[in-house]
DSSP file (Angstrom, degrees, kcal/mol; ACC not computed):
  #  RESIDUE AA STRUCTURE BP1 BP2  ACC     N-H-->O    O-->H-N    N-H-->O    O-->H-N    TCO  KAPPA ALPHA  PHI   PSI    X-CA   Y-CA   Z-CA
    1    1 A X              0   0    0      0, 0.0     0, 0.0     0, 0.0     0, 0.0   0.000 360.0 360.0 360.0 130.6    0.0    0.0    0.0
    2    2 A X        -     0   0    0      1,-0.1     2,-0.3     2,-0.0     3,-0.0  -0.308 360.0-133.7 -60.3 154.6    1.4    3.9   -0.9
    3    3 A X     >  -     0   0    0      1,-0.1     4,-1.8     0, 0.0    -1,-0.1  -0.699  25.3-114.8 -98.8 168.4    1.8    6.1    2.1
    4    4 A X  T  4 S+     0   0    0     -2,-0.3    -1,-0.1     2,-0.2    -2,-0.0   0.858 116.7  51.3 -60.2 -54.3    0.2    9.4    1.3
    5    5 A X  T >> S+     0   0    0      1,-0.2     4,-1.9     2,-0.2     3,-0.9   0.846  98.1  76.3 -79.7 -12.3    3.8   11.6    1.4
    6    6 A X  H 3> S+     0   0    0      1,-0.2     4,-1.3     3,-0.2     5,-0.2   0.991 106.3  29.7 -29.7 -79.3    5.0    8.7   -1.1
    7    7 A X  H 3< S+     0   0    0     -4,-1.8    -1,-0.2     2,-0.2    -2,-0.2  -0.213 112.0  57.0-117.0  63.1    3.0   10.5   -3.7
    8    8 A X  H <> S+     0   0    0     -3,-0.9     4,-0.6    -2,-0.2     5,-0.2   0.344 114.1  46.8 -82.2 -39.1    3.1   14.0   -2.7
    9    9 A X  H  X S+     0   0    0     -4,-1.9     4,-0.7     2,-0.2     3,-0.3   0.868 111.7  51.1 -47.9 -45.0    7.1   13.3   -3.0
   10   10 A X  H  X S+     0   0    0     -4,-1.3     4,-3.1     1,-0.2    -1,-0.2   0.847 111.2  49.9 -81.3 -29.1    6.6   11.5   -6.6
   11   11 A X  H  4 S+     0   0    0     -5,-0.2    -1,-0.2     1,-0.2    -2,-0.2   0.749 106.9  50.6 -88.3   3.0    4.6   14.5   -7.7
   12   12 A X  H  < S+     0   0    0     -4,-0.6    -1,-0.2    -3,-0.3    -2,-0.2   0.529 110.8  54.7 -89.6 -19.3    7.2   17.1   -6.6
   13   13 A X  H  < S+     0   0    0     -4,-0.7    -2,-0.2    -5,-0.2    -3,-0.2   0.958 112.7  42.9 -76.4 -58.0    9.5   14.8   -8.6
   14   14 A X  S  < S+     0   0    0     -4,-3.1    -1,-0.2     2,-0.0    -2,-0.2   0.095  84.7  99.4 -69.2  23.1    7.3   15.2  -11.5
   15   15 A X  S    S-     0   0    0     -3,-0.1     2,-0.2    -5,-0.1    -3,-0.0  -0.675  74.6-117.7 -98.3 175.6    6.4   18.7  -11.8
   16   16 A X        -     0   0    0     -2,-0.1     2,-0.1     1,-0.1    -2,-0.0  -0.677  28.1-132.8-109.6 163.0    8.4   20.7  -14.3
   17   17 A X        -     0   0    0     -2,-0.2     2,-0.9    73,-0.0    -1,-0.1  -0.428  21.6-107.0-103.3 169.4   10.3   23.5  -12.8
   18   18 A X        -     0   0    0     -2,-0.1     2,-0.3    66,-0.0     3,-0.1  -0.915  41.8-156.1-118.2 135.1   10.3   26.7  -14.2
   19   19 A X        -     0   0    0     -2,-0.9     5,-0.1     1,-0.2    50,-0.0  -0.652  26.4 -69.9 -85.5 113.9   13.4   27.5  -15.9
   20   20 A X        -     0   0    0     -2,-0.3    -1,-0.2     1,-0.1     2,-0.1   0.003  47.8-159.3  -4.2 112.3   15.8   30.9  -17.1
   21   21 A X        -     0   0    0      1,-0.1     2,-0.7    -3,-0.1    -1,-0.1  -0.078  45.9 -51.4 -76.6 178.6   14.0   32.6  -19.8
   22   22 A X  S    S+     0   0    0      1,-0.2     3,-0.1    -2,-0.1    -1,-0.1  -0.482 132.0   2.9 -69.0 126.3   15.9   34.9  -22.1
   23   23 A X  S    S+     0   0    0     -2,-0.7    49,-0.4     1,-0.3    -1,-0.2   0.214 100.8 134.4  89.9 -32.0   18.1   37.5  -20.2
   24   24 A X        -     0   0    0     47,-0.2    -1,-0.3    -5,-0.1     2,-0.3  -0.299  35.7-171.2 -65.0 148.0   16.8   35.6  -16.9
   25   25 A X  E     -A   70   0A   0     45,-3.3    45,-1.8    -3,-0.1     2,-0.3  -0.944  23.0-120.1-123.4 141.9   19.9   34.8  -14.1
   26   26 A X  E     -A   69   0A   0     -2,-0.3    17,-2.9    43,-0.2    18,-0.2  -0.801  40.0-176.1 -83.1 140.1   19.3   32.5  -10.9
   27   27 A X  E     -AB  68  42A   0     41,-1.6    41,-0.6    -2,-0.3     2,-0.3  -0.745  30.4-138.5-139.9-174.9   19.9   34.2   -8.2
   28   28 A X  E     -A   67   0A   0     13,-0.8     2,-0.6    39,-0.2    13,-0.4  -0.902  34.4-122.5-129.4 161.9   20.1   33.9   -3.7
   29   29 A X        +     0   0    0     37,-1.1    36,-4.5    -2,-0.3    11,-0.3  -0.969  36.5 171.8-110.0 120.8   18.6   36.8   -1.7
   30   30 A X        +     0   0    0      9,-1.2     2,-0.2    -2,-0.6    10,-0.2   0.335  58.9  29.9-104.0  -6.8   21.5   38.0    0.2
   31   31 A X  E     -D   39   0B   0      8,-2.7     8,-4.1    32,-0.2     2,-0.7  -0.902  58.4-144.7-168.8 124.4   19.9   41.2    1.7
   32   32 A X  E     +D   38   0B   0     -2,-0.2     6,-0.2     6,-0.2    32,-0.1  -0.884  24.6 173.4 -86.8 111.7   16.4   42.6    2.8
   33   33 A X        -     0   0    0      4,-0.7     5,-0.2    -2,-0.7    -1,-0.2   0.872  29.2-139.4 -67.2 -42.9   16.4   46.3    2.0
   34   34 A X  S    S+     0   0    0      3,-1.8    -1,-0.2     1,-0.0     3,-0.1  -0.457  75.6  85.0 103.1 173.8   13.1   47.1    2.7
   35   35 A X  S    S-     0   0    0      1,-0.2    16,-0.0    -2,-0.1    -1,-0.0   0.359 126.3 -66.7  75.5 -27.7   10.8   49.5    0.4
   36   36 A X  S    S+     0   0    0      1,-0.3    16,-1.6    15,-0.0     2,-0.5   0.616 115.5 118.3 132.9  60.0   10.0   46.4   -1.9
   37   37 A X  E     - E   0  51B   0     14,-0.2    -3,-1.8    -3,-0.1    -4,-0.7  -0.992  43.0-176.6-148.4 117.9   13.6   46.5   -2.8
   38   38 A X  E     -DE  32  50B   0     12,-1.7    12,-1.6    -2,-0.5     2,-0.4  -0.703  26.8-136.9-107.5 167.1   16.7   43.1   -2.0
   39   39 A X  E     +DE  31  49B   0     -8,-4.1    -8,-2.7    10,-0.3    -9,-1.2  -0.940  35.0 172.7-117.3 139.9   20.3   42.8   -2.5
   40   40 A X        -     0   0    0      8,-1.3     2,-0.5    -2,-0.4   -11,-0.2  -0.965  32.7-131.0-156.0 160.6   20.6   39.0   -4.0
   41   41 A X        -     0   0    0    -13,-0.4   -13,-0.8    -2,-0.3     2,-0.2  -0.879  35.9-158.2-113.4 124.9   24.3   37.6   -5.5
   42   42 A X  B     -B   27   0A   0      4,-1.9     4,-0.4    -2,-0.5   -15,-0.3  -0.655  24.8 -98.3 -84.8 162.2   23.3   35.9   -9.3
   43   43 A X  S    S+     0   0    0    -17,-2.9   -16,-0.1     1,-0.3    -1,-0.1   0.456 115.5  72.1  41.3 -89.5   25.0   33.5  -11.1
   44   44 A X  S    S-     0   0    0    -18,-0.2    -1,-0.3     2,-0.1    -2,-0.1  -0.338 118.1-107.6 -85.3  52.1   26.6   35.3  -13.2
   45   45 A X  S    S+     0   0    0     -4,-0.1     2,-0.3     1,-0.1    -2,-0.2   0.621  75.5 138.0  40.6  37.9   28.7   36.2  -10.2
   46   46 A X        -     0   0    0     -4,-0.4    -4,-1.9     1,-0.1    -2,-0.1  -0.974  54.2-130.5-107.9 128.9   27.0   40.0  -10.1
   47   47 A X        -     0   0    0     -2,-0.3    -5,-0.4    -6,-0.2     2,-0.2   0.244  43.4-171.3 -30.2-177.9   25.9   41.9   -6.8
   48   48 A X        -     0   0    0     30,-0.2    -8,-1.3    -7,-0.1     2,-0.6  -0.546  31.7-145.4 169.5 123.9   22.6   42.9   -7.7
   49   49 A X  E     -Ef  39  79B   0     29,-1.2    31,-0.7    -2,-0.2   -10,-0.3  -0.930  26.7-172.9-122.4 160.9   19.8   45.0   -6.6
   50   50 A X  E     -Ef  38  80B   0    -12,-1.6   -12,-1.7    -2,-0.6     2,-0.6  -0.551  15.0-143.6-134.5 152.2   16.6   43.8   -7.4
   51   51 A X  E     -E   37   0B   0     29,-1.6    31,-0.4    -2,-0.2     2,-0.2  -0.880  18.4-133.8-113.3 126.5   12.8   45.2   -7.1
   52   52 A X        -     0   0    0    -16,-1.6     2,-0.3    -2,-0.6    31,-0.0  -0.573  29.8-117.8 -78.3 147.9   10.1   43.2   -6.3
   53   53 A X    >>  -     0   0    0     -2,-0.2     3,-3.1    29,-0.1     4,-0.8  -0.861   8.8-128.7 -77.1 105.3    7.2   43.8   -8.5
   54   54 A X  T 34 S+     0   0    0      1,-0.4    -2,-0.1    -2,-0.3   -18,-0.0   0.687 113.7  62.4 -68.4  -6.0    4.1   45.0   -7.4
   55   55 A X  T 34 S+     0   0    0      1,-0.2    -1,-0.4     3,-0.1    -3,-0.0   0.596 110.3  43.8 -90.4   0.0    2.2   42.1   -9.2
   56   56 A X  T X> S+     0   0    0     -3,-3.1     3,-3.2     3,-0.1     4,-2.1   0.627  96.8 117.2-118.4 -38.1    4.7   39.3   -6.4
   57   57 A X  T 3< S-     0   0    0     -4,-0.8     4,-0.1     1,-0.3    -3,-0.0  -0.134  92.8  -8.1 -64.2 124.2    3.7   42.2   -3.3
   58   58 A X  T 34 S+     0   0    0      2,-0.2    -1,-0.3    -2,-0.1     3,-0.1   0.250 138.0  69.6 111.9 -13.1    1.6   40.9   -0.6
   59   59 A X  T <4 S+     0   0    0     -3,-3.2     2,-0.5     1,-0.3    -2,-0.2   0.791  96.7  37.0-100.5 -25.6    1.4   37.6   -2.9
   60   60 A X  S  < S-     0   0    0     -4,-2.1    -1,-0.3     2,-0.0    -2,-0.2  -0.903  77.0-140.5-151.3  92.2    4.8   36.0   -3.0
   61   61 A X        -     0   0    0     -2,-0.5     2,-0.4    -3,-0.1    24,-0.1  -0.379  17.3-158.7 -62.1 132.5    6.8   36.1    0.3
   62   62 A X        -     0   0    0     -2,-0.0     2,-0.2     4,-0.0    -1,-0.1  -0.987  15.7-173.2-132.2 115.4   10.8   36.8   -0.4
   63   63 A X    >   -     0   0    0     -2,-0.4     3,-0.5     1,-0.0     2,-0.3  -0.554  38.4 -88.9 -99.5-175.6   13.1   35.8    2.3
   64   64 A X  T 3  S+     0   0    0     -2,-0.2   -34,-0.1     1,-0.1     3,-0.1  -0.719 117.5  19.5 -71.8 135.5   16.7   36.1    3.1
   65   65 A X  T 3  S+     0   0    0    -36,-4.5     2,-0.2    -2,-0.3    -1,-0.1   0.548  86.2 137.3  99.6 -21.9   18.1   32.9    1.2
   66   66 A X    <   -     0   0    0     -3,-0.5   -37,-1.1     1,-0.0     2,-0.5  -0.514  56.7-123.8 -72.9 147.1   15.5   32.1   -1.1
   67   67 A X  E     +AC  28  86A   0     19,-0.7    19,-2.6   -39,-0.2     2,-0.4  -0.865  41.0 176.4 -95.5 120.3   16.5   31.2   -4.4
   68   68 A X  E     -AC  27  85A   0    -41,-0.6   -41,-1.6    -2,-0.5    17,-0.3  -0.838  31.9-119.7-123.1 148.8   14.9   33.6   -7.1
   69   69 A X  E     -A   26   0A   0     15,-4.6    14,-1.6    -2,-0.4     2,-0.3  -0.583  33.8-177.0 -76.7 156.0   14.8   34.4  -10.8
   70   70 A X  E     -A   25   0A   0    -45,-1.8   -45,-3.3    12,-0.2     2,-0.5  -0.992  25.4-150.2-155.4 154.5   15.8   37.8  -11.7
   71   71 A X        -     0   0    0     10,-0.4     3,-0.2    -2,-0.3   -47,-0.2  -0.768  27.5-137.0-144.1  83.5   15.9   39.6  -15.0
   72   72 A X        -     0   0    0     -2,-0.5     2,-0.7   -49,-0.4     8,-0.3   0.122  33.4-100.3 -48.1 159.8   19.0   42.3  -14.7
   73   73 A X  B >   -G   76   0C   0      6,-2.4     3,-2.0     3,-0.5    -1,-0.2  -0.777  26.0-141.6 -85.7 102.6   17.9   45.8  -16.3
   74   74 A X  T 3  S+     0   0    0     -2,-0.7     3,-0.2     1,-0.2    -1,-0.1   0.672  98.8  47.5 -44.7 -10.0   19.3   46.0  -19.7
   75   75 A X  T 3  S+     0   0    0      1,-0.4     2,-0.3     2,-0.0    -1,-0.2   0.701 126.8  23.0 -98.2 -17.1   20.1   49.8  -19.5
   76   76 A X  B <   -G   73   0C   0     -3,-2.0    -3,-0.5     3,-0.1     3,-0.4  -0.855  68.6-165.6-158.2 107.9   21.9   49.6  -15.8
   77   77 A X  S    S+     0   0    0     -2,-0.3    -1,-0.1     1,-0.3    -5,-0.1   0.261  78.5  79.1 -50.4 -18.4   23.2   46.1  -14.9
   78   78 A X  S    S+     0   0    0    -30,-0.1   -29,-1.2    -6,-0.1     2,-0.3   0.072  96.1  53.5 -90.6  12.4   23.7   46.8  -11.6
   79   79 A X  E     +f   49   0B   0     -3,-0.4    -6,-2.4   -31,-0.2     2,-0.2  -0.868  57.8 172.8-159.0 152.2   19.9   46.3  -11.1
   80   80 A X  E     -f   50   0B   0    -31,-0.7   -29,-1.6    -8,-0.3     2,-0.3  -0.885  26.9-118.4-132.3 170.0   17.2   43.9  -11.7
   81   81 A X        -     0   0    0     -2,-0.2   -10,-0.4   -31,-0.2   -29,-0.2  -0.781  31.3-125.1-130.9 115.7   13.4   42.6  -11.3
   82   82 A X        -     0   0    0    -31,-0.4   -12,-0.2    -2,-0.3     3,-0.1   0.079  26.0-177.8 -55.4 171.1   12.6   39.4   -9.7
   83   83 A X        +     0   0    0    -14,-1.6     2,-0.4     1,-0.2    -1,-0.2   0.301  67.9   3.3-140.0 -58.0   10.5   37.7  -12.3
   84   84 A X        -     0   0    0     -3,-0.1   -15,-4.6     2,-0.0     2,-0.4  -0.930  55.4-145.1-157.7 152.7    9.9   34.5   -9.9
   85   85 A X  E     -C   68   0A   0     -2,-0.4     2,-0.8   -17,-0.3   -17,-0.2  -0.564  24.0-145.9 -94.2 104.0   10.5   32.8   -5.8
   86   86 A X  E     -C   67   0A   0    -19,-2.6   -19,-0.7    -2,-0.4    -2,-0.0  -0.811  14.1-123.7-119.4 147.7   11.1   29.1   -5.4
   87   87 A X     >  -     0   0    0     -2,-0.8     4,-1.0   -21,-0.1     5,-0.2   0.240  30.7-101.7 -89.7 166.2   10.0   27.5   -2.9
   88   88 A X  H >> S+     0   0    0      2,-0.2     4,-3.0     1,-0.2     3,-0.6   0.944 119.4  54.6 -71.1 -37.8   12.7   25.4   -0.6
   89   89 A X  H >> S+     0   0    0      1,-0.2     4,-2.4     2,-0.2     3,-1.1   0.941 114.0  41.0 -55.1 -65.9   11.6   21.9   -2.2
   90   90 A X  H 3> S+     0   0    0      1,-0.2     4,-0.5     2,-0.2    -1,-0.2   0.655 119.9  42.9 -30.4 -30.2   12.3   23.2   -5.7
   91   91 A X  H <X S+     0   0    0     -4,-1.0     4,-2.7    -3,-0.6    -1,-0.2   0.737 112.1  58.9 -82.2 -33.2   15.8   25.3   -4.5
   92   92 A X  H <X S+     0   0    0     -4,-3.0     4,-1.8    -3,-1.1    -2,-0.2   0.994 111.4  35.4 -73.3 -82.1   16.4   22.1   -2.7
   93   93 A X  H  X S+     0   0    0     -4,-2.4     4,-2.7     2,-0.2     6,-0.3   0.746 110.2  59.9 -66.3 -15.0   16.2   19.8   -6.4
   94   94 A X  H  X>S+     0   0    0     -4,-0.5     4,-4.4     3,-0.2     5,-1.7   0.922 111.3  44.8 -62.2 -53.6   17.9   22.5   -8.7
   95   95 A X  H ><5S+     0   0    0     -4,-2.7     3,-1.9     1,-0.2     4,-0.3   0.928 112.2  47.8 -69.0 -52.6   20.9   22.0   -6.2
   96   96 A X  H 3<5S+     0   0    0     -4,-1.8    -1,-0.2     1,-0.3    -2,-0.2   0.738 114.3  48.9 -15.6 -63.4   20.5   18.2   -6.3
   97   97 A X  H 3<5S-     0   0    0     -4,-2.7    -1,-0.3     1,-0.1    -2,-0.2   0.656 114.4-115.5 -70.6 -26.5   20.4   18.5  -10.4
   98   98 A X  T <<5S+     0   0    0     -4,-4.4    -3,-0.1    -3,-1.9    -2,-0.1   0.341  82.7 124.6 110.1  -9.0   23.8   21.0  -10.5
   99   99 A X  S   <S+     0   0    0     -5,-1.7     2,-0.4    -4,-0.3    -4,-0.1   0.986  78.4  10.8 -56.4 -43.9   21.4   23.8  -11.9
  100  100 A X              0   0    0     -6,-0.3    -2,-0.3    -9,-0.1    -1,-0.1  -0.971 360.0 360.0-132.9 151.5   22.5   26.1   -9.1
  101  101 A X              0   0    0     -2,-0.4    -6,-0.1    -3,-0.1    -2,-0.1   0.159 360.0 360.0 -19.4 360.0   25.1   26.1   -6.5
């Protein structure tokens, strides 16, 4: 007989993840600023600070530590916008897979 977290675990296995768009970087939130506003270190080894979006406030909780997408500003690099938050199982199996650090 399945246990019940058997196949909530096999459907966390199967779901598809959502992946780096064009221009999108993975990134870690290294600093709450406040003001809707983080410092998080990408990828591509760049400091970054990033703005939460009003369409993620009050929906989409951003800690320190979370792993996020972010989609640097093409006129001023030193900036971004988070584009989307995953949640710890999901940070948890990108590092497993080698995707991120």
């Amino acid at each position: 007989m399945s246990n019940k977290n058997d196949s909530t675990e096999e459907e966390l296995q199967r779901r598809k993840l959502r992946m780096p768009k064009d221009g999108e970087v993975f990134a870690v939130v290294s600093d709450m600023l406040g003001a809707n506003r983080i410092q998080v270190r990408c990828a591509d080894s760049v400091e970054r600070l990033a703005r939460i979006p009003g369409k993620m406030r009050k929906r989409v909780w951003i800690r320190q530590n979370d792993v996020v997408l972010v989609k640097p500003w093409e006129w001023q690099d030193s900036k971004a916008d988070v584009v989307w938050r995953y949640d710890r199982h999901d940070a948890d199996r990108l590092r497993r897979e080698g995707t991120i650090e």
